[in-house]
Every structure is written in C-alpha cells, then in structure tokens.
GUROLUM-204186 format. One line per field, with one value per residue (C-alpha): residue in one letter; x, y, z; residue number from 1. Coordinates in nm, 3 decimals, always signed. Layout:
// GUROLUM-204186
residuo <- (A:...)
xx <- (X:...)
yy <- (Y:...)
zz <- (Z:...)
num <- (NUM:...)
// end
This chain:
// GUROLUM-204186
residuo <- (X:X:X:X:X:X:X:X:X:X:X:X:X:X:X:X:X:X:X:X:X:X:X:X:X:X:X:X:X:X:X:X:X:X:X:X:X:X:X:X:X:X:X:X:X:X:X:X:X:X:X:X:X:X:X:X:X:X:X:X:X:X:X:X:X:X:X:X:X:X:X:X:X:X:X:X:X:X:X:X:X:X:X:X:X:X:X:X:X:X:X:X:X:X:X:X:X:X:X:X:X:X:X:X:X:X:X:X:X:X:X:X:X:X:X:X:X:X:X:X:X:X:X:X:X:X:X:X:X:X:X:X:X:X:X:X:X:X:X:X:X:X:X:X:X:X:X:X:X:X:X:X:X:X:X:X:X:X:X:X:X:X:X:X:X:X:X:X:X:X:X:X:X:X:X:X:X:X:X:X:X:X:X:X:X:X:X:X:X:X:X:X:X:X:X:X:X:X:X:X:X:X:X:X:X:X:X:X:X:X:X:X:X:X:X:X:X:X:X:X:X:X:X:X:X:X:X:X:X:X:X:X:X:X:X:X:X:X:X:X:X:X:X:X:X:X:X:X:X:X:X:X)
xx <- (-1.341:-1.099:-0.805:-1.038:-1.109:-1.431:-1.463:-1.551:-1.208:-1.023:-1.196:-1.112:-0.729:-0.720:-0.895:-0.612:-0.325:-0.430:-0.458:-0.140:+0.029:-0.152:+0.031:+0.356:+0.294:+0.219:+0.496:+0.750:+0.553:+0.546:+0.761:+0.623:+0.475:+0.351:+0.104:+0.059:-0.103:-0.248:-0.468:-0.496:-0.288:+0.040:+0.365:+0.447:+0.103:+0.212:+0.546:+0.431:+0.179:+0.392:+0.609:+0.340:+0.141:-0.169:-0.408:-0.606:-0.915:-0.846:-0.584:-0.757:-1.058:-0.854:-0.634:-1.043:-1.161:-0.826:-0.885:-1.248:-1.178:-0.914:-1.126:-1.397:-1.171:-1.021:-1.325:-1.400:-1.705:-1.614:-1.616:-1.943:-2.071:-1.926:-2.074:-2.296:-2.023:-2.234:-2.405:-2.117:-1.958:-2.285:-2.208:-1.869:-1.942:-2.185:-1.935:-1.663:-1.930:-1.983:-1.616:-1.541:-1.774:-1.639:-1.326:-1.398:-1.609:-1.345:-1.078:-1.281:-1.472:-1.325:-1.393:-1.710:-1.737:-1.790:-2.020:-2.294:-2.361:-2.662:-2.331:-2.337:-2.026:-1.952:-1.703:-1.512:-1.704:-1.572:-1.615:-1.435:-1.154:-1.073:-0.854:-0.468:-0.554:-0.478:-0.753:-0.694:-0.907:-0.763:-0.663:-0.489:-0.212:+0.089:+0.285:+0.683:+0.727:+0.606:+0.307:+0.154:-0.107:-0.044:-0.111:-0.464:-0.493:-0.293:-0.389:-0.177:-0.003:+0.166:+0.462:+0.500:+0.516:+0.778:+0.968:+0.938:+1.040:+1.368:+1.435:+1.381:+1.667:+1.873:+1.882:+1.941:+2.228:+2.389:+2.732:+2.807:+2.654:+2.556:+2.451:+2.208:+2.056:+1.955:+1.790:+1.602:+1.494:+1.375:+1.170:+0.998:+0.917:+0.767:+0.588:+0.416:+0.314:+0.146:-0.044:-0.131:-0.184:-0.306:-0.460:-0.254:-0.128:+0.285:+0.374:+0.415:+0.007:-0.242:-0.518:-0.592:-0.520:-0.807:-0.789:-0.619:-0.387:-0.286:-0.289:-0.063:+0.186:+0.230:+0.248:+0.538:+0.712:+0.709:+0.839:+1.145:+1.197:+1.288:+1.525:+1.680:+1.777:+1.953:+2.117:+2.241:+2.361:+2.589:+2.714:+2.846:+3.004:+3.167:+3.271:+3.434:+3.594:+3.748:+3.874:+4.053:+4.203:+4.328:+4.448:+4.168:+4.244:+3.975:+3.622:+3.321)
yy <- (+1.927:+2.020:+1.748:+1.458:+1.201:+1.018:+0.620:+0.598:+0.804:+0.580:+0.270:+0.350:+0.419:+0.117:-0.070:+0.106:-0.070:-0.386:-0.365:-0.212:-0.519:-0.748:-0.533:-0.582:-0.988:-1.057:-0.873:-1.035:-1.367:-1.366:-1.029:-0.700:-0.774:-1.109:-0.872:-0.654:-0.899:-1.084:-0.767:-0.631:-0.306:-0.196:-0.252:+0.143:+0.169:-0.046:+0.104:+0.456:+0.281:+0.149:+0.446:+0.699:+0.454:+0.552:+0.343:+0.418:+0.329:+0.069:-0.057:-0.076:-0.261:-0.474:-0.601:-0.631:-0.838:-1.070:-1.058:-1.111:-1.404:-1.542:-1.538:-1.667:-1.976:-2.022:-2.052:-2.398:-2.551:-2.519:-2.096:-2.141:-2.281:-1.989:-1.666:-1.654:-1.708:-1.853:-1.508:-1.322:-1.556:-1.471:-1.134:-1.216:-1.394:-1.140:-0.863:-1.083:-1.099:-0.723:-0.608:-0.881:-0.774:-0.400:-0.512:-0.741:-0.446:-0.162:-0.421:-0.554:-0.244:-0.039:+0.276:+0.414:+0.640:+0.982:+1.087:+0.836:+0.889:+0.588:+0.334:+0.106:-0.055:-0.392:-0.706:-0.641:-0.764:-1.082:-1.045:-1.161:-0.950:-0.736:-0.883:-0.889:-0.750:-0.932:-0.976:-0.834:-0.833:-0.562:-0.318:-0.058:-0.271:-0.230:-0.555:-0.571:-0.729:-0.609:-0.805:-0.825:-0.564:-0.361:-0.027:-0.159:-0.180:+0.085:+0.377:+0.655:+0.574:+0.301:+0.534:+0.675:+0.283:+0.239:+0.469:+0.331:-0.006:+0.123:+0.328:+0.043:-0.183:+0.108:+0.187:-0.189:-0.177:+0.164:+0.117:+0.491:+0.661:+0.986:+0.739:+0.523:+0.870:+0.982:+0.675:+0.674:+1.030:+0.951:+0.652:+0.854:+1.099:+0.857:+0.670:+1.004:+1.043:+0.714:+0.703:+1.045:+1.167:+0.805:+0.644:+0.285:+0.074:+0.016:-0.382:-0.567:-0.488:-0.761:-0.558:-0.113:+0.147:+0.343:+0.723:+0.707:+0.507:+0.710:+1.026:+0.866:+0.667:+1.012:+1.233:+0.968:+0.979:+1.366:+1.316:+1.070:+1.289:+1.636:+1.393:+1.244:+1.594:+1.664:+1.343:+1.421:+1.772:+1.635:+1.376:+1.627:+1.811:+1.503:+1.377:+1.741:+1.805:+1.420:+1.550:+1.816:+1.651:+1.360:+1.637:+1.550:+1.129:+1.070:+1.124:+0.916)
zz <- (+2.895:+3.160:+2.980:+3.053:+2.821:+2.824:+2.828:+2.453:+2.421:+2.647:+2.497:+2.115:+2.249:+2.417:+2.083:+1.849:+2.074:+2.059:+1.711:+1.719:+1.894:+1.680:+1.342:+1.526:+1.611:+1.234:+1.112:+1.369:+1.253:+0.906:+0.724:+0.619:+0.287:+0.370:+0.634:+0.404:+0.121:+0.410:+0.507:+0.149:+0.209:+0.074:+0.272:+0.220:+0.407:+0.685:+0.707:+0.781:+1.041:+1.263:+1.217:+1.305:+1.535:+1.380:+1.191:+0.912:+0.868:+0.613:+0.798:+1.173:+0.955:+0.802:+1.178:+1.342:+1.083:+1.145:+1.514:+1.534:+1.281:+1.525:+1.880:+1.634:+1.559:+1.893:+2.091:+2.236:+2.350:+2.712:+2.670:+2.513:+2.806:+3.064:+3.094:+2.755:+2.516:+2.245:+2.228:+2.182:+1.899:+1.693:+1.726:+1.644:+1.299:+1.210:+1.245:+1.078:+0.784:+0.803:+0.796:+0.548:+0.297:+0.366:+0.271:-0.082:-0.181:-0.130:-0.316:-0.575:-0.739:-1.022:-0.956:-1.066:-1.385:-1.237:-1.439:-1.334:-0.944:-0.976:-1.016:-0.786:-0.596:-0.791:-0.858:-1.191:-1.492:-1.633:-2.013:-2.312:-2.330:-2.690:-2.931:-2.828:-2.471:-2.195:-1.930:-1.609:-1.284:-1.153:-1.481:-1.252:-1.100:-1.302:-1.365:-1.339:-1.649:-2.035:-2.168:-2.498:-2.524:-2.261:-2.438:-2.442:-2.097:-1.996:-2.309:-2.206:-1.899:-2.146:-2.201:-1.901:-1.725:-1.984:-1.865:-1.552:-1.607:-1.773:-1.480:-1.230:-1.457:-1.419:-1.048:-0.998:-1.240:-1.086:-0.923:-0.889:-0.571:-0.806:-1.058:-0.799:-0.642:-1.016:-1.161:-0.768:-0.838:-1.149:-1.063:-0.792:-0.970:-1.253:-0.994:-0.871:-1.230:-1.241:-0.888:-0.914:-1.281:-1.393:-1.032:-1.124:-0.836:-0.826:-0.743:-0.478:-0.437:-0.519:-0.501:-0.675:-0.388:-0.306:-0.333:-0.007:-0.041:-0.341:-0.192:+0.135:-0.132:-0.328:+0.004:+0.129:-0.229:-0.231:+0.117:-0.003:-0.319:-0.085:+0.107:-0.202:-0.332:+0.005:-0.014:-0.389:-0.269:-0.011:-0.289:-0.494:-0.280:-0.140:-0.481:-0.573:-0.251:-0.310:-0.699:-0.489:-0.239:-0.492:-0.766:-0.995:-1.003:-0.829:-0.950:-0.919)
num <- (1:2:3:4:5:6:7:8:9:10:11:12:13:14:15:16:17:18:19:20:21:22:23:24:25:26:27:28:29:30:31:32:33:34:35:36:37:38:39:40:41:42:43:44:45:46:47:48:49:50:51:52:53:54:55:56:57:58:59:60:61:62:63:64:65:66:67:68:69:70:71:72:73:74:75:76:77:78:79:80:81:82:83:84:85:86:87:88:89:90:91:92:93:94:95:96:97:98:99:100:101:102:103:104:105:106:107:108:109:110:111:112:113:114:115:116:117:118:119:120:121:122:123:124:125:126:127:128:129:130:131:132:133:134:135:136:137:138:139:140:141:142:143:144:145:146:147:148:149:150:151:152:153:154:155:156:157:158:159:160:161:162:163:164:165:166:167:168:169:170:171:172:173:174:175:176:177:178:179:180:181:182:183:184:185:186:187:188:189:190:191:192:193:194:195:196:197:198:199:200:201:202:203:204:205:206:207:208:209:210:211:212:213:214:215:216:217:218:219:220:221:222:223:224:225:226:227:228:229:230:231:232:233:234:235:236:237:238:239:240:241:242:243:244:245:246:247:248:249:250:251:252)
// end
C-alpha cells in the first residue's frame, strides 16, 4: 500500500539480481550455450532473460541450485567454525538436493498421457527398442542429421522435420538477400509447426522443453516472423528501386 514494498518484496528483488549477475558471470565465463546446457535450458530462453531481466521460474531454479552448489563447495572448515556455519551448510545440501531433484524430474519425464491423471512423474523407460527404431532417451528432441528409422520415432512430424532440414541446408546455402529472408521465413514457420503442433524440441537442447518453454520459443518465433516480413518488404523495394536506377541491369 501507499507505493511501499514490503521486505519479502525487497528480499525476492534483491534474490533475482544476484541471480541475475551470476547469469551474466557464466555467460562472460564460459559462452551462451555452454550456460545454457550447463543449467538445462535453451539458449533462446536465456537470450530473452537477460534481455527482459526477468527470470523464469525454470531458469531462477536452475542459477539457485548452481549457487547453493557453489557456497556448498567453497566453504572451509574455518567458516564452519564462525557463527554456526555448519548449520547452515546442512540446510544448504538439503536444498541443493531439493532443487536438484526438481530439476532431473522436470528434464527427465515424458510427458504424461493425458488421459491417465494417476501417472506419475517418471525417468524414461529403458526398454528394448522396436525393430529398425533407434532408441532415444529423450524421443522429442529432434536431431540435425537423418537417422534410420526416424519415422518411427517421429510418426507424423517425420515430414514436416523433413522439411525442415531441407530448409536449414538452404538458408545456409542462400547468397541472395531475398533468397536468405525466404528460406528464414520458411524455417520459422516450420519450426512453429513442430514446437507447437507436434511439442518436439529444436537442437542445440540436450534435454524436451516443457510446455513453457514451448509456448516462450513459439511466442519469440511469431515475434521474429512479424519482423522478418518487414525486413523482406523493405528488400523489395530496395531491390526494385535499384532495377530503376540501373535501367533494369541490376537485379538481385
């Protein structure tokens, strides 16, 4: 009331900025996707973070789990001794426990079958995989490459990924500006398709996106796509106004 915060308020803000600065020192430290496989998330998840300055809740778990796990380590004997500090490194362990085990479960688990609500949270099932399909821990992270028996792991999506892998060769290969800003269009849009329509996981990620990561990684690609068609707006008109002013020998 009356603009003043209370101290959980000012506490929690305070929290959120050191975890902040500790997002910022690992990325200066060791590169944006090496952070972002260290704390499970994907780098497109850790871009829009430190653009926004806000943390998710996956993400802020995630950074307290490594800090917790880094005072736990760099405690010495001596700082046991002064002020209780043996106390507070029990609590620290057990909360490293707790968040850890937050964190394997919300990686590991398929999602359940949403018909059954009695399904509990578990690791992926290690069985003998059918004939000609390859075995996958995590079935909904799509790989770069082709592999045998895909479609068997995939079902429908297969196609669509397909497509997708085409379209990646071909904005790589574009040397045209028009050309580049086509294949990109189409890949986002594909990759919409796939996160959204078919709840896979696009590469670099080592471990399936949760629904909200999904929901953020199509909300920033609808984002990109509305600046893309801007972008390809101002390349045509660029490209004809350049036909005029060369008398038609210029052109792409």
């Amino acid at each position: 009331m009356n603009g003043q915060t209370s101290d959980g308020e000012e506490r929690e803000r305070t929290d959120d900025a050191q975890l902040l600065t500790l997002l910022r020192e690992l990325i200066q430290a060791g590169g944006l996707p090496e952070t972002a496989e260290l704390l499970g998330v994907s780098a497109r998840t850790l871009q829009r973070t430190m653009a926004s300055g806000r943390l998710t809740a996956r993400v802020h778990a995630a950074l307290e789990l490594r800090r917790l796990s880094e005072e736990s380590a760099t405690a010495s004997p001596r700082d046991e001794e002064a002020g209780g500090l043996a106390q507070r490194l029990e609590h620290l362990e057990a909360r490293v426990e707790e968040l850890a085990g937050e964190l394997r479960a919300t990686r590991a688990a398929p999602p359940p079958p949403v018909r059954d609500e009695r399904t509990t949270v578990a690791a992926p099932s290690v069985e003998e995989p059918a004939a000609g399909r390859p075995w996958r821990p995590y079935p909904q992270l799509i790989t770069p490459e082709p592999e045998p028996g895909e479609e068997l792991v995939y079902g429908e999506a297969t196609p669509t990924i397909v497509a997708w892998r085409q379209t990646r060769s071909e904005y790589r290969e574009a040397t045209h500006r028009l050309d580049r800003l086509d294949a990109e269009r189409r890949l986002w849009e594909l990759e919409v398709v796939l996160i959204r329509d078919h709840e896979l996981t696009l590469p670099p990620a080592s471990y399936p996106w949760d629904r909200f990561d999904r929901r953020d990684e199509v909300w920033a690609l609808e984002r990109s796509l509305a600046d893309l068609r801007g972008a390809r707006r101002r390349a045509v008109l660029l490209r004809w106004v350049r036909r005029v002013l060369t008398l038609g020998l210029w052109w792409k």
